[in-house]
C-alpha positions in Angstrom: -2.2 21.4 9.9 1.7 21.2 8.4 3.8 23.6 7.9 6.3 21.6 5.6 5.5 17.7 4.4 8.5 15.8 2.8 7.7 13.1 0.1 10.4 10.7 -0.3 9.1 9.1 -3.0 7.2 11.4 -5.3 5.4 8.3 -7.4 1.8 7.0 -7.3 1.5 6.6 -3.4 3.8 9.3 -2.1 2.3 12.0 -5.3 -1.1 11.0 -4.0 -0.4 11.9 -0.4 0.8 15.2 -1.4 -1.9 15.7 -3.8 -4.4 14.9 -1.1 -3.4 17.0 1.7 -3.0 19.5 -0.3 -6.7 19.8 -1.7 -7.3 19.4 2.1 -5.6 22.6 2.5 -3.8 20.5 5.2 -0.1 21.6 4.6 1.6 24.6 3.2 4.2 23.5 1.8 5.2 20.1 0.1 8.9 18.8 -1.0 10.1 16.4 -2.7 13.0 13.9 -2.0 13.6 11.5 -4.4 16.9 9.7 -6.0 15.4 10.0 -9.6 16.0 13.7 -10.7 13.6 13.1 -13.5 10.8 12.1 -11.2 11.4 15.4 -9.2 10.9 17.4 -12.3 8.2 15.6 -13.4 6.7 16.2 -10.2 7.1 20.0 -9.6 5.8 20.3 -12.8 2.4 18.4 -11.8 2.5 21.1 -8.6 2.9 17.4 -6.2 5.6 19.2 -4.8 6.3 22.7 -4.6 10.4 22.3 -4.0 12.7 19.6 -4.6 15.9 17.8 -3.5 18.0 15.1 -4.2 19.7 15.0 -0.4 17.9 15.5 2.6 19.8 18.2 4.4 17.7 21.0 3.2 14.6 18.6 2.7 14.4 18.0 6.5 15.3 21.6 7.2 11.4 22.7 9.6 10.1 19.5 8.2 6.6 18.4 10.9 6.2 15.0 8.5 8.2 12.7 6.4 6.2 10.7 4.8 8.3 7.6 3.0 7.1 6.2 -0.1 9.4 3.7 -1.4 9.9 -0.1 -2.3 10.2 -1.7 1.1 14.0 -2.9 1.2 14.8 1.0 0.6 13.4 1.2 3.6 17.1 1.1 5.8 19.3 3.2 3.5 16.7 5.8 3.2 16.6 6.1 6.8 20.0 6.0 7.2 20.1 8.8 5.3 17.3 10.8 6.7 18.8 10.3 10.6 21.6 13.2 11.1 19.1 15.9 9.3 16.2 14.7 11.1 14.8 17.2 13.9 13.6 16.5 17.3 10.1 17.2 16.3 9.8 15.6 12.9 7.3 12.5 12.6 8.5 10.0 10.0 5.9 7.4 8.5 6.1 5.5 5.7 3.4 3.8 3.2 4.9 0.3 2.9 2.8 -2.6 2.6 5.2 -5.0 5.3 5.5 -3.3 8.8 7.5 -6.0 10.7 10.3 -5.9 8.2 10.5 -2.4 8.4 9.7 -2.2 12.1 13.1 -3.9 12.7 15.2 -2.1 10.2 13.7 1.6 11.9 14.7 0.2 15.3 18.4 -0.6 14.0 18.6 2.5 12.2 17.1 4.9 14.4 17.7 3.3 17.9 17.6 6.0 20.3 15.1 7.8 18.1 12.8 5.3 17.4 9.6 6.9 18.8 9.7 9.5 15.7 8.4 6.6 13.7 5.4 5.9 13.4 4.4 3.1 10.7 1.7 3.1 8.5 0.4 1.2 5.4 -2.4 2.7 2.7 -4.7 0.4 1.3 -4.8 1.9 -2.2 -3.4 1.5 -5.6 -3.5 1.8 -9.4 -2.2 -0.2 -12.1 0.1 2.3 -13.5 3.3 4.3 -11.5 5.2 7.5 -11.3 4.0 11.1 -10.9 1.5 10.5 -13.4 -0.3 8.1 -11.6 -0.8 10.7 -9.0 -4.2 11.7 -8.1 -6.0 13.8 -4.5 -8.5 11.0 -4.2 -6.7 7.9 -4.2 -7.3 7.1 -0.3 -10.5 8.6 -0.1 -12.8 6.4 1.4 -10.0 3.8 2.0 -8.4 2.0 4.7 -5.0 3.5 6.3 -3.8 0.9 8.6 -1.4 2.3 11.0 0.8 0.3 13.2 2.2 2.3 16.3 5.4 1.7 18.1 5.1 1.4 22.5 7.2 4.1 22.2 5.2 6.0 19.8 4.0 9.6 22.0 0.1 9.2 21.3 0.4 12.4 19.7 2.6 11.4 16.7 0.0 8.5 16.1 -2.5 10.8 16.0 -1.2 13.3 13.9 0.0 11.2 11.6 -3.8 9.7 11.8 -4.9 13.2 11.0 -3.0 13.6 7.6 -4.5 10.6 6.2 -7.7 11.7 7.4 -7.1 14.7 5.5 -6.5 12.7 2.5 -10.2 10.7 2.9 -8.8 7.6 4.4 -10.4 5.8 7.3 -8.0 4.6 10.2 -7.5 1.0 11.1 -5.2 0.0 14.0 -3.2 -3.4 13.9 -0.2 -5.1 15.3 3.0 -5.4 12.6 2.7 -8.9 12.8 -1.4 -9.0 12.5 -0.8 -6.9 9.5 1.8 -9.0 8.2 -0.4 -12.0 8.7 -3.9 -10.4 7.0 -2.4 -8.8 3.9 -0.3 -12.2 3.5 -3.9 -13.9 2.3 -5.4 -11.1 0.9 -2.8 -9.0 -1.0 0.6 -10.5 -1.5 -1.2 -13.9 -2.2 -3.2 -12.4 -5.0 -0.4 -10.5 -6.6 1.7 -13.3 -6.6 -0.8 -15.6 -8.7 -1.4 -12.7 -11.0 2.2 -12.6 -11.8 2.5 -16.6 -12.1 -0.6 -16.5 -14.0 0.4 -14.1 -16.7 4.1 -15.0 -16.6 3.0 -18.8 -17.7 0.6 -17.4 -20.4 3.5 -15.6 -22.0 5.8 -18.2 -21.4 3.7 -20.4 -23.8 5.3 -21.0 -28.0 0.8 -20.1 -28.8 1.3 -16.9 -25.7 0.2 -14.4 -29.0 -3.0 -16.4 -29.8 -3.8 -17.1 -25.9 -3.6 -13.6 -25.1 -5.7 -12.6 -28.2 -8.9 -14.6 -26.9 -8.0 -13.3 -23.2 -11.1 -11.4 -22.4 -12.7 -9.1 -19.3 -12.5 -12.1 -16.7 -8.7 -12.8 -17.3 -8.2 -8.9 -17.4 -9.9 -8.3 -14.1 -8.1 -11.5 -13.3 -4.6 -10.0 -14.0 -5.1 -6.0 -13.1 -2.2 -6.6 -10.1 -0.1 -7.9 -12.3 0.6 -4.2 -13.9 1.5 -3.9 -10.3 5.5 -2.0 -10.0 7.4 -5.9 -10.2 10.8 -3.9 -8.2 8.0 -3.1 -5.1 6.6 -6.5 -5.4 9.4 -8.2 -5.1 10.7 -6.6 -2.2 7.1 -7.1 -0.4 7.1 -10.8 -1.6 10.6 -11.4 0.4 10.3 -9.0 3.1 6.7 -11.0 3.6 8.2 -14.5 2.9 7.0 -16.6 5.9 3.6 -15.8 6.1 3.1 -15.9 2.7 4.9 -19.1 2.5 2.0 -20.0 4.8 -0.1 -18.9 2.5 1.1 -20.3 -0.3 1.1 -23.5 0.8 -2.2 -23.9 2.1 -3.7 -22.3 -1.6 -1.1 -25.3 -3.2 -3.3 -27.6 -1.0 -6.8 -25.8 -2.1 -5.2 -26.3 -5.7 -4.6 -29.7 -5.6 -8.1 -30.4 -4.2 -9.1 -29.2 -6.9 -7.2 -31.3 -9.0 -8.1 -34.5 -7.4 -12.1 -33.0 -8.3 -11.4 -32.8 -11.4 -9.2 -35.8 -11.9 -12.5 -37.6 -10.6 -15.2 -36.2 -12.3 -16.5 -35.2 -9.2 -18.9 -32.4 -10.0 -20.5 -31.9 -6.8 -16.8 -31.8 -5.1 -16.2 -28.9 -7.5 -19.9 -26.9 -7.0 -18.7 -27.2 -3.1 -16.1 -25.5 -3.1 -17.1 -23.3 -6.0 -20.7 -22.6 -4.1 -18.6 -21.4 -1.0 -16.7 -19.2 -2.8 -19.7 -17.3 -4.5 -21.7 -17.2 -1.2 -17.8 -15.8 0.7 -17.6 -13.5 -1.9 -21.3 -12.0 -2.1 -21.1 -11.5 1.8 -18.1 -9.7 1.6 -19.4 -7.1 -1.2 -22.7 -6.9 0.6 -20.5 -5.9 3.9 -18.6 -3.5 1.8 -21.8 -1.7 -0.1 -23.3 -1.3 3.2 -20.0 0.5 4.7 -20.0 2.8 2.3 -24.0 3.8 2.1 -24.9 6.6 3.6 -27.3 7.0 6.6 -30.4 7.4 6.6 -32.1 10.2 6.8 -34.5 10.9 9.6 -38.1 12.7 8.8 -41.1 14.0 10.2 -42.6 16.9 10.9 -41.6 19.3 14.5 
């Protein structure tokens, strides 16, 4: 399907990519583009890329796909730097987890040349980083959510579509702003109570003791907090009004809780508690039933 697949980026979600479409057999050749000369090593020697730069002139040089994997507020620089290398034909994505931020800086950057971008967002991770963290199945069987551009030719969407197809994921279509909005409540949210959560914990003069008793609910509790904190930082602020938003209205959950407690009021609690359980069992049902396998029909010819 490619000819020539640049990486910039050649950690967890970027390595993955590679590592995917290549046990696809969707791309011939894969390079690397990344600021960290140790990472680029690291990388060829893993076979996630199969050459390596530290500039993009000869990066870009045939190039069909860029695909950039980097902390969101790289997002401008990087294509900034990408722009007087980058060929008519080339298709730029990019795997960060805010689009309307980086919807505007692509438009600033690449202005005339906007419709080469198409934005796209995995719905994948691991705890750990790097080209280590690496693997071809990462997005198999997980959402991609793209977001295309009106000026987007349907065949870029598409064949950016395609390479994460090749990589296992399944294609979900929104708005920047609907994405903005969804992964708000359901990602950033979440990583940012892991972080308070465990930051408090070892903020504590007993944080040795606390974290000796801490068991398998507080782990699974945590897991996002292993999370890279330079790319969650950039989300949190590139995200910051809708999950503001979101904030506030969990501070407001939060302190109903309080007031539950405060008041001994049981059933208040087993409400809300109830509501959660019964929320939280639909959605793994919904999820378990995605992902089973059809039927099969019998009977006899």
């Amino acid at each position: 399907m490619f000819d020539k697949v640049v990486i910039v980026g050649v950690g967890l979600i970027g390595g993955s990519f590679a590592l995917g479409l290549k046990a696809a057999g969707a791309v011939k050749t894969v390079v690397g583009l990344e600021r960290s000369g140790e990472a680029l090593a690291r990388a060829l020697q893993l076979g996630i890329v199969d050459q390596a730069y530290t500039t993009p002139e000869q990066a870009l040089r045939g190039a069909d796909l860029v695909m950039i994997a980097a902390p969101v507020a790289q997002t401008p620089a990087i294509l900034a730097g990408l722009l007087p290398w980058l060929e008519p034909h080339t298709i730029v994505t990019d795997a960060g987890s805010t689009k309307s931020d980086v919807v505007a800086n692509a438009r600033a950057v690449l202005q005339e040349r906007i419709a080469q971008f198409v934005p796209g967002h995995p719905i994948a991770g691991r705890e750990s980083n790097g080209p280590d963290a690496a693997i071809p199945d990462l997005y198999r069987g997980k959402k991609a959510v793209l977001t295309p551009l009106p000026e987007n030719p349907q065949a870029a969407v598409d064949k950016v579509a395609a390479a994460w197809r090749q990589c296992g994921a399944i294609i979900h279509v929104l708005s920047p702003g609907e994405h903005d909005k969804v992964f708000a409540a359901v990602s950033h949210l979440p990583h940012l109570l892991a972080y308070a959560l465990v930051d408090d914990i070892a903020n504590k003069a007993h944080a040795d003791l606390l974290f000796q008793y801490a068991a398998s609910g507080f782990r699974d509790f945590t897991r996002i907090a292993g999370s890279s904190p330079e790319m969650w930082r950039d989300i949190s602020l590139a995200n910051r009004d809708a999950l503001l938003g979101e904030l506030d209205a969990y501070l407001a959950q939060l302190q109903g809780l309080r007031a539950c407690l405060a008041d001994a009021d049981g059933p208040g609690l087993e409400a809300v508690y109830g509501n959660a359980q019964r929320a939280r069992r639909a959605w793994i049902d919904a999820i378990e039933a995605a992902e089973k396998p059809p039927a099969q029909e019998s009977g006899t010819e």
